[in-house]
BADO-425017 format. One record per atom (N, C-alpha, C): x, y, z. Coordinates in steps of 0.2 Angstrom, whole numbers, plus 5000, padded with zeros to 4 digits. Layout:
# BADO-425017
XYZ/...
//
This chain:
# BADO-425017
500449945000/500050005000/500450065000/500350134997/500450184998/500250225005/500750205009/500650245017/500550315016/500950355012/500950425012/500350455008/499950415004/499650425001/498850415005/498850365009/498450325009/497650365017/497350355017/496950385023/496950355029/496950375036/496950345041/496550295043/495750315040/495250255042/495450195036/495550195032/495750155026/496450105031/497050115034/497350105038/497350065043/497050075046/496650075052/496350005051/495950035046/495349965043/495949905043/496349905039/496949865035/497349835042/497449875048/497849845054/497449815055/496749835056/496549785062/496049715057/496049705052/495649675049/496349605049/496049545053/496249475055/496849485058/497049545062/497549545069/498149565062/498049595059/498649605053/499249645058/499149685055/500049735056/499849755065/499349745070/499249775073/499149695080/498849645079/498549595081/498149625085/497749655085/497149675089/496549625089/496449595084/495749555086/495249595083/494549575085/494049595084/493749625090/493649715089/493249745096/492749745095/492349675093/491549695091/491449685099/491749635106/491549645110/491349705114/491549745112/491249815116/490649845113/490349815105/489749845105/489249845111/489249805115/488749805121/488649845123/489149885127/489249935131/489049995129/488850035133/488550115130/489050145130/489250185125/489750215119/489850275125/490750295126/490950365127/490850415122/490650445123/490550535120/491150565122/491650605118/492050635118/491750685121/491150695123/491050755129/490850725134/490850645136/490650635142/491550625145/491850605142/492550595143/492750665146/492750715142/493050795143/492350825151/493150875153/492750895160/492150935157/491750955161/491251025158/490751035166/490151065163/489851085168/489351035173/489250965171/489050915172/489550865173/489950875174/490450845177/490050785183/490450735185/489950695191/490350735198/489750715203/489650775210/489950685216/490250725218/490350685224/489750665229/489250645226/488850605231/488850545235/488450525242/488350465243/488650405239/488250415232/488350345227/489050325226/489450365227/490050365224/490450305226/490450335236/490850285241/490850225239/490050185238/490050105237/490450085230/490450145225/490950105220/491750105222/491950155226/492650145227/492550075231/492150055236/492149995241/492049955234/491849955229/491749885225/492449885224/492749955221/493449915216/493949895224/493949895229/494149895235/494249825238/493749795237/493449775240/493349675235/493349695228/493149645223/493949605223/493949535223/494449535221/494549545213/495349545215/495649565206/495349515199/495149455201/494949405196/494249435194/493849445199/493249445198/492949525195/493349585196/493349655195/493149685189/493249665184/493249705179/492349655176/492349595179/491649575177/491049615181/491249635187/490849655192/490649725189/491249755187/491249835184/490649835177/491049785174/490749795167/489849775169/489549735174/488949695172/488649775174/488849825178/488649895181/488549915175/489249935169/489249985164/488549965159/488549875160/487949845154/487349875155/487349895161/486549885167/486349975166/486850005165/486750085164/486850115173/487350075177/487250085186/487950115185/488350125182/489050155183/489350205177/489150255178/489650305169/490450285169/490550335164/491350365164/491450405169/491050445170/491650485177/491450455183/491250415183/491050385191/491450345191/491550325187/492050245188/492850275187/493050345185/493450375183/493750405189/493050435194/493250455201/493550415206/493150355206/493250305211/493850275211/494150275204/494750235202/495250285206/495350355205/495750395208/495650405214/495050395219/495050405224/495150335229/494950255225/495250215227/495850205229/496250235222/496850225223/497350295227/497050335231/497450375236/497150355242/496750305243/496750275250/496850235251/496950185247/497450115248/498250125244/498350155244/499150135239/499650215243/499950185245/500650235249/500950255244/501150325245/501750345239/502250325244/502650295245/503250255250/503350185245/504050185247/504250225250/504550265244/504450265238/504550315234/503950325228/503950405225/503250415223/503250385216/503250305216/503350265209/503150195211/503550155209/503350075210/502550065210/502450045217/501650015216/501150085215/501450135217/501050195217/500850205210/501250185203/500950225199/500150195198/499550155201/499050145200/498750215200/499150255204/498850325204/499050375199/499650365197/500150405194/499550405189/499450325184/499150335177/498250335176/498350345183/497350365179/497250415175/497750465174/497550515171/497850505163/498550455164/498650445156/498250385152/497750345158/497250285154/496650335152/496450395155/496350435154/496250485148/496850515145/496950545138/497150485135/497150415135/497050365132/496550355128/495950375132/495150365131/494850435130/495050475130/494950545127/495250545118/495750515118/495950495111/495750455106/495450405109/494950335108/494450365103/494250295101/493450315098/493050305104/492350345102/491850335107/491850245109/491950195104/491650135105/492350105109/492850135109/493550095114/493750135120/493250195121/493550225125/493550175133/493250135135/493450085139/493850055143/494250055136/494850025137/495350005143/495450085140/496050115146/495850115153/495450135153/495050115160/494950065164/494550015161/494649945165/495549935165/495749935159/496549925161/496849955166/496650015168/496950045174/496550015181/495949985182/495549955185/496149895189/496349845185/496549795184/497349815188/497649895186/498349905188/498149945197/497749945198/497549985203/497649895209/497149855209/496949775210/497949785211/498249765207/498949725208/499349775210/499049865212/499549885216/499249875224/498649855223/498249865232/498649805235/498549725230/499049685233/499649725236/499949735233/500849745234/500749765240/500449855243/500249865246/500249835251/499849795253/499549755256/500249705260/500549695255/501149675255/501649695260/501649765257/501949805261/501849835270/501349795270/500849845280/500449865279/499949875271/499049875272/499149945272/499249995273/499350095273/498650075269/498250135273/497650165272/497750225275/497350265272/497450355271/496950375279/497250375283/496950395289/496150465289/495950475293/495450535294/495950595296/495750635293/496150705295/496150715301/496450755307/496450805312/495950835313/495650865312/494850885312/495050945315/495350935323/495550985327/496151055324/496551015321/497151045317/496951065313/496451055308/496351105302/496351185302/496551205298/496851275299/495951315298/495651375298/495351415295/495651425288/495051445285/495151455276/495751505276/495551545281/496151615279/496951595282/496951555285/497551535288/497951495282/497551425279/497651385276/498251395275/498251455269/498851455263/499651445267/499551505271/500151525275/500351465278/500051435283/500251355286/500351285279/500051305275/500251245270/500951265266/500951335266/501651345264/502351325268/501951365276/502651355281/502551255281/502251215280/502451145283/502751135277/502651145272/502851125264/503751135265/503851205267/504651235269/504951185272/504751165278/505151125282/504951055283/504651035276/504450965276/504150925280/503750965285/503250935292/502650905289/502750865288/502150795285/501450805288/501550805295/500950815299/500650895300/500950925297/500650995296/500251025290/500750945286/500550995280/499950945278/499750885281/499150885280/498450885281/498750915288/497850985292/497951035285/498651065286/498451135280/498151115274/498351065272/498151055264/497451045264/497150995271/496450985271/496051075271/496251105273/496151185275/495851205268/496351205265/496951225258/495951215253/496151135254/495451105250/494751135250/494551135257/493951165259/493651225258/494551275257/494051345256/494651395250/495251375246/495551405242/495051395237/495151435231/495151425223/495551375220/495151335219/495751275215/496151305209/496151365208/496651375205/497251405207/497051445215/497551445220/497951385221/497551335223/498051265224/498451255220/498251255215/498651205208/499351245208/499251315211/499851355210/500351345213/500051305221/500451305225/500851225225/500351165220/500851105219/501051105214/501151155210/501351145204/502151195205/502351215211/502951255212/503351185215/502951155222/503351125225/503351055223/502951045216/503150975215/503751005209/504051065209/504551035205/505151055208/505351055215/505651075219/506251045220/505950985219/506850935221/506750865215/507350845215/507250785210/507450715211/506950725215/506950645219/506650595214/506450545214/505750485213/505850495204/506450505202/506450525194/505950565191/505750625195/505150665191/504650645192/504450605197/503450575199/503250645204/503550675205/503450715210/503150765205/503350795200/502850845194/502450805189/502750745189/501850695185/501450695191/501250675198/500950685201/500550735200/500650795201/500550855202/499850865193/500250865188/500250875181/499450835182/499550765185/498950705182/498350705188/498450745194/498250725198/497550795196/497950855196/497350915194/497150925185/497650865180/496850855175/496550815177/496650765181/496050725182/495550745186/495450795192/495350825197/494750875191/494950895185/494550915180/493950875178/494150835177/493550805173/493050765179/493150745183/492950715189/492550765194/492850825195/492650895201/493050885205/493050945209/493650995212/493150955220/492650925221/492250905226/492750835227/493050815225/493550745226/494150755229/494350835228/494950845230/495050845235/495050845240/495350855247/495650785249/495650715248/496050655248/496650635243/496550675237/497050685233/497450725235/497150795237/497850855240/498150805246/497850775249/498350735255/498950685252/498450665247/498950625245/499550645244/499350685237/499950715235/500550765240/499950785243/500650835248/501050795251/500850705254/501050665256/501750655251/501650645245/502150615240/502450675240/502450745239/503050775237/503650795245/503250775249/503750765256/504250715257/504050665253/504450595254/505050635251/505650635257/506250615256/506750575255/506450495257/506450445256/507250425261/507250435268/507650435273/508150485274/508350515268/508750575271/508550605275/509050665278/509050705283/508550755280/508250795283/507650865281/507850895277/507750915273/507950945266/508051025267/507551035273/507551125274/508051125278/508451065281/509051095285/509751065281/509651055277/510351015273/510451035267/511051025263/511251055256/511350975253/510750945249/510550895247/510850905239/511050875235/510950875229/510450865226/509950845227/509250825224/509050915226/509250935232/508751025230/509251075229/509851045225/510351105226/510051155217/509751125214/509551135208/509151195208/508351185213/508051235213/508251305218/508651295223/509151335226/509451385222/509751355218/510351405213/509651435208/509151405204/508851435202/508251485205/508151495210/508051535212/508251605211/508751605210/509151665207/509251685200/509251645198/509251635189/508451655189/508051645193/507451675191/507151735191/507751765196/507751825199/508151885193/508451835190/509051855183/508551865176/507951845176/507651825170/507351885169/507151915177/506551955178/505851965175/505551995170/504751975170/504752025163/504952015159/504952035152/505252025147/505251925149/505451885146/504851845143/504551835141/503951805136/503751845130/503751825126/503651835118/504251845115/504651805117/505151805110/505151775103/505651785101/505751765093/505751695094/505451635089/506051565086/506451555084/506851515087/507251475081/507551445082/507851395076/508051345076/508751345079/509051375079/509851365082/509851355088/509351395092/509351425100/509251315100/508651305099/508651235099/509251175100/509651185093/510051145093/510651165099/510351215099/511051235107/510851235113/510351195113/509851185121/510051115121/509951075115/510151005114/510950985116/511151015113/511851015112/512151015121/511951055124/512051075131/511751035134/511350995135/511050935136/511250855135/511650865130/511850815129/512750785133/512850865136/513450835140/513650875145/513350925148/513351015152/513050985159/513151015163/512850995169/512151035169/511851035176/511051035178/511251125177/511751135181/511951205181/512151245175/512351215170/512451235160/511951215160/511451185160/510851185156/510351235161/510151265166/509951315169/510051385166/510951375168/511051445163/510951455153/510951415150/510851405145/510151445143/509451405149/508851465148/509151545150/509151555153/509351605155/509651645151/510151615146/510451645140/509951665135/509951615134/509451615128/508551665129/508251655134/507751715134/508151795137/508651815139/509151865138/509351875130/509451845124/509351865117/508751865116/508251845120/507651865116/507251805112/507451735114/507151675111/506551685115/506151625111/505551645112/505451535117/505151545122/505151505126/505051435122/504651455119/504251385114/504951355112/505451395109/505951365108/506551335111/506451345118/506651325123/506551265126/505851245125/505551205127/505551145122/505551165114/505751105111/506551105110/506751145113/507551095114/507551055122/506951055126/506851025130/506750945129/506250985125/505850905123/506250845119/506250865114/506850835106/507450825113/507850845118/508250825120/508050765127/507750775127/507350715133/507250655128/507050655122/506850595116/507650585116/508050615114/508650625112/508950555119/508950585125/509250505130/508650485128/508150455128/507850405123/508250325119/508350385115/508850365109/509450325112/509850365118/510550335120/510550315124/509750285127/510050245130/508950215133/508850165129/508250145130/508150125137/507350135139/507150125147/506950145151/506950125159/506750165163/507050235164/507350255167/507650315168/507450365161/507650325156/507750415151/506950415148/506450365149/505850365148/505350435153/505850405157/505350475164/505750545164/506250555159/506550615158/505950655152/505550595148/504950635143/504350635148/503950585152/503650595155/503550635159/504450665162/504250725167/504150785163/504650795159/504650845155/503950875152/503550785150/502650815147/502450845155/502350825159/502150855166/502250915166/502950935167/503350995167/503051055163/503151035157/502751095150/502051085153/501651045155/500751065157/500851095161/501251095167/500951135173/501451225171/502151225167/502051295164/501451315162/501251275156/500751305153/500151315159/500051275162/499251305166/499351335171/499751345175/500151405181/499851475177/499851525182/499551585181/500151625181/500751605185/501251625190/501651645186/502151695185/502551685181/503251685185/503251705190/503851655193/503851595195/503251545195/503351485195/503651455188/503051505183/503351485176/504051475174/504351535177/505151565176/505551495180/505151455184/505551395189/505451335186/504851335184/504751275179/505151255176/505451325170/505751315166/506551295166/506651345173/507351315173/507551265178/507051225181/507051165184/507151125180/506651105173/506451065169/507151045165/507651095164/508251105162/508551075165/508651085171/508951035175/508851005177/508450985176/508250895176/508650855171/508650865165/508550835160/509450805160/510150855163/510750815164/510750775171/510350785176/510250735181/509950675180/509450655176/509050595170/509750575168/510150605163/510750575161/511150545163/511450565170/511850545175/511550495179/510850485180/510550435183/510650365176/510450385171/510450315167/511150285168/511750335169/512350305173/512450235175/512050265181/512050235187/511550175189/510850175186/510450155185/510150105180/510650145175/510450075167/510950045166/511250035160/511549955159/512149995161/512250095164/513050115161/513250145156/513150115150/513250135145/512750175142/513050225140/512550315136/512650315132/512250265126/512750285119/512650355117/513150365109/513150455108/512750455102/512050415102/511750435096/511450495096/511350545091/511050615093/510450605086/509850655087/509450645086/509050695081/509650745078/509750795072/510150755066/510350685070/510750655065/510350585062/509950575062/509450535063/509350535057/509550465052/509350485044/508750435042/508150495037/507650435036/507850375031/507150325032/507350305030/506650285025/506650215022/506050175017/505450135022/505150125018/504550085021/503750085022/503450065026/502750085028/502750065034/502050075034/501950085044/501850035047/501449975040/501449915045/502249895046/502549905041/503449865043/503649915049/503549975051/503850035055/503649985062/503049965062/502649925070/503149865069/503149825063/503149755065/504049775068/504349835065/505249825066/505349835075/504749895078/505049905082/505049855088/504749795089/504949715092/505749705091/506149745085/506349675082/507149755083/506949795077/507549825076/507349895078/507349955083/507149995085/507450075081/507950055080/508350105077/508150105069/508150045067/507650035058/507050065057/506750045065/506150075065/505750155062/506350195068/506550245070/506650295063/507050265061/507450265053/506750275049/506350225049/506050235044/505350255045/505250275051/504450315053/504850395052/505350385051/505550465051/505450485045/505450425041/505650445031/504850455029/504450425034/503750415032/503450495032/503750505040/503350585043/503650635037/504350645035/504750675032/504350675024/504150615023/503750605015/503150655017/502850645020/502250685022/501650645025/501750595027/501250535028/501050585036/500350565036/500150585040/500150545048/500450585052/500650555061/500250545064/499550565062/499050525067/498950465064/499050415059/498950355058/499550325062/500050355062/500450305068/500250335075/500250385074/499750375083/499150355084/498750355080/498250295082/498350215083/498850185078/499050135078/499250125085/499850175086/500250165092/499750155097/499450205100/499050185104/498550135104/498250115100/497850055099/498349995102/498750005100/499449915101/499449925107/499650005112/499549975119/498849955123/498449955120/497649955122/497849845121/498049825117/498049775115/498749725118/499449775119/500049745121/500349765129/500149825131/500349835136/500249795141/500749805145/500849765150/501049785156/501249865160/501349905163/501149965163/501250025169/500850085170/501150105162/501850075164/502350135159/502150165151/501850085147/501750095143/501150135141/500850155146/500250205145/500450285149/501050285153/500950345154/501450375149/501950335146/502450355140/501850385134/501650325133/501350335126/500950425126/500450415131/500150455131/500450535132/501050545137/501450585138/501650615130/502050565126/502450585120/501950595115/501250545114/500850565108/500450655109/500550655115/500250725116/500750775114/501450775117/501950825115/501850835110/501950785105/502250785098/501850865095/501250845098/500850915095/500951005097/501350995103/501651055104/502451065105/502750995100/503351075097/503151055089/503851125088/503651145082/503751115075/503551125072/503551085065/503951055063/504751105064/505451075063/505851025066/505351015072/505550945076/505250905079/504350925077/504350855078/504150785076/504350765072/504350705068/504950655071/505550715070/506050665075/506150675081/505450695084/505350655092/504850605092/504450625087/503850565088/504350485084/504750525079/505150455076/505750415084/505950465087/506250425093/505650415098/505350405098/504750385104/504450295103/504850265096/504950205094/505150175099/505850205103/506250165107/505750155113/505050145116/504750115123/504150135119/503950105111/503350075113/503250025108/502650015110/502449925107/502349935100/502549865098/502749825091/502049775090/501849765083/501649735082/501649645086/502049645083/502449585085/502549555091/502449595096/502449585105/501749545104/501849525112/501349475114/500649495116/500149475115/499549505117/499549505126/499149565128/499249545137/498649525137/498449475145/497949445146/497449475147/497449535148/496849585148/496349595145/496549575139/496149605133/495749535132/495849495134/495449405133/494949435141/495249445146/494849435149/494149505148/494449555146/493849625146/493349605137/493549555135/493049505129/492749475133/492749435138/492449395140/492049425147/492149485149/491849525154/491349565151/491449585145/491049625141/490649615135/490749555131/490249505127/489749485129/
//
């Protein structure tokens, strides 16, 4: 077939017609189900209300064991007894009262991490698979409760009642426990926080301090990022056990000494920048493009310290770049370790980075904005130095301006990435380069994890990087959706058992 030529749904049709280039199967089992509306999925003014009803669905996903869960769910959705946003709330409020961000905000925790990326999974969906990602997240939440469980059983206590601040006090005392990392202060305050700020007050104040230190490889700002778009579609009437949660997670220092009396390398970063923020001053937005600033963001990235890459923004919005450029030398450089060195670690250098860029963009603040950005920079040579340490060692120097397209079509692009990542890579670049259109491979791509994945990661990656792609700029990103090959699924991967049992919960 002609890929560059060819239409999406024509493609699509082609992948999934007898499990071909995609091995999907047949989703006629979802006709049953009453169809997702991409308005019932998106927040609005009907959003679902925290009533009585809600609790006994969290007690069901709580409470069902994991075999039995997704039948129990599904017989509700068939019956018309369960929506999208009710089983969407309960999923996130489930999961912050049974699952600890301990002892770090990762491993079993992400059941909370990715509700919001199974989430913009099923906002991307057709109305008839929006589903999907949900019950799969259903299923991840069940295998974290075990661990849990595993762990000492942690369940999210009743607040202080007594200790709760007044509205008026709230802010102030959620600030001072936040400074001195008082755990049990900061959770009367933040209960305070919830009951009487503007949730757009809040978000100001976790979307500074979840980019504070760089502990948990960057979960500390996807927390933050997934916790208030979900908190969107769901209501701001949910939030007072997710703000605990969270305030809880961005506390964890994970045994070190107290951060506000120590000179910690994990906060030496937003220390220094503080001042670099102070250097930027507030007449820095609306600069020019271009392309060089980029490749010199990259380039400093690829071997400069946290504190070169810090200074590097700071240069560059002092000539007058315009921040968007700044931020696709972010992004392209975070795909870029991708590329040299596949995996955990340089995976959560995109994922935070996608964190990172939302909560810039939805902050009001421009000094947070101004911290964001230079935090985010240094992040990205401490990701480096962590694959070090953390991965096989070896960093190879593939760079990601040097990336040469290559031949093919899409289905060999899916079936290579199983097999050869780099051919892959090569040749979904020569595709996007031809002109073929990239939502056929990100449709594609997300479909296979609907059908392949096997972990949080490969929904909260997928969903992170298919969304970036659409905000940088023209000039680059093909060669980051073409390195985004390296962590995700191949045609050719094995089906997970998910997808037999939600056919057989759903039929």
């Amino acid at each position: 077939m002609d890929p560059a030529g060819s239409s999406r749904r024509g493609f699509l049709r082609q992948a999934t017609a007898g499990g071909a280039a995609f091995a999907l199967g047949d989703l006629g089992f979802l006709a049953g189900l009453p169809a997702v509306s991409a308005a019932e999925a998106r927040p609005g003014a009907d959003m679902v209300r925290f009533r009585p009803e809600v609790e006994p669905t969290v007690r069901l996903l709580e409470e069902t064991p994991r075999g039995r869960l997704l039948e129990e769910v599904a017989a509700r959705i068939k019956a018309g007894r369960l929506s999208y946003q009710q089983l969407l709330a309960a999923l996130l409020l489930a999961g912050v009262r049974n699952v600890q961000p301990r002892p770090s905000v990762g491993f079993k925790f992400h059941a909370v991490l990715v509700v919001n990326s199974a989430h913009l999974a099923s906002l991307a969906s057709p109305d008839g698979e929006r589903w999907l990602p949900i019950l799969w997240a259903l299923d991840e939440f069940k295998r974290s409760q075990a661990r849990d469980v595993q762990e000492g059983n942690w369940t999210m206590g009743k607040v202080d009642e007594a200790r709760v601040p007044a509205a008026g006090k709230a802010r102030a005392a959620f600030v001072e426990a936040m400074d001195k990392w008082d755990v049990e202060a900061a959770d009367v305050a933040v209960a305070g926080l919830a009951r009487g700020a503007p949730a757009t007050e809040v978000f100001e104040l976790f979307a500074r301090y979840g980019a504070r230190d760089f502990r948990s490889i960057g979960h500390k700002a996807i927390f933050v990022a997934n916790a208030w778009r979900t908190l969107q579609c769901i209501g701001w009437q949910h939030a007072e056990p997710v703000l605990r949660s969270l305030a809880y997670a961005l506390l964890n220092h994970r045994g070190q000494p107290n951060p506000a009396e120590s000179d910690l390398d994990a906060d030496r970063p937003w220390r220094e920048n503080l001042g670099r923020a102070e250097a930027i001053g507030t007449s820095w937005r609306g600069g020019v493009e271009s392309a060089d600033a980029v490749r010199g963001m990259i380039e400093v990235l690829r071997g400069g310290s946290a504190a070169d890459a810090a200074g590097e923004v700071v240069s560059l919005l002092g000539k007058g770049v315009s921040e968007r450029s700044i931020y696709d030398g972010l992004l392209v450089g975070s795909a870029e370790l991708l590329m040299r060195q596949p995996g955990i670690v340089a995976l959560h250098s995109m994922t935070t980075s996608n964190a990172m860029r939302y909560n810039f963009a939805a902050t009001g603040s421009d000094h947070t904005r101004r911290m964001l950005l230079l935090q985010n920079a240094a992040f990205l040579p401490l990701f480096r130095e962590a694959m070090r340490g953390r991965g096989r060692g070896r960093v190879d120097d593939a760079r990601i301006d040097r990336l040469e397209p290559g031949g093919g079509d899409l289905e060999t692009v899916f079936a290579e990435i199983g097999k050869d990542r780099g051919s892959a890579s090569r040749r979904l670049l020569g595709l996007l380069e031809g002109g073929a259109d990239p939502g056929e491979f990100i449709d594609g791509a997300r479909r296979l994890i609907f059908s392949k994945g096997t972990n949080s990661h490969d929904y909260k990656f997928s969903s992170a990087v298919l969304e970036d792609f659409y905000h940088i700029s023209p000039g680059w990103r093909n060669r980051y959706l073409a390195a985004s090959v390296f962590n995700l699924r191949g045609s050719g991967d094995r089906d997970n058992a998910l997808m037999e049992r939600a056919r057989v919960a759903l039929g």
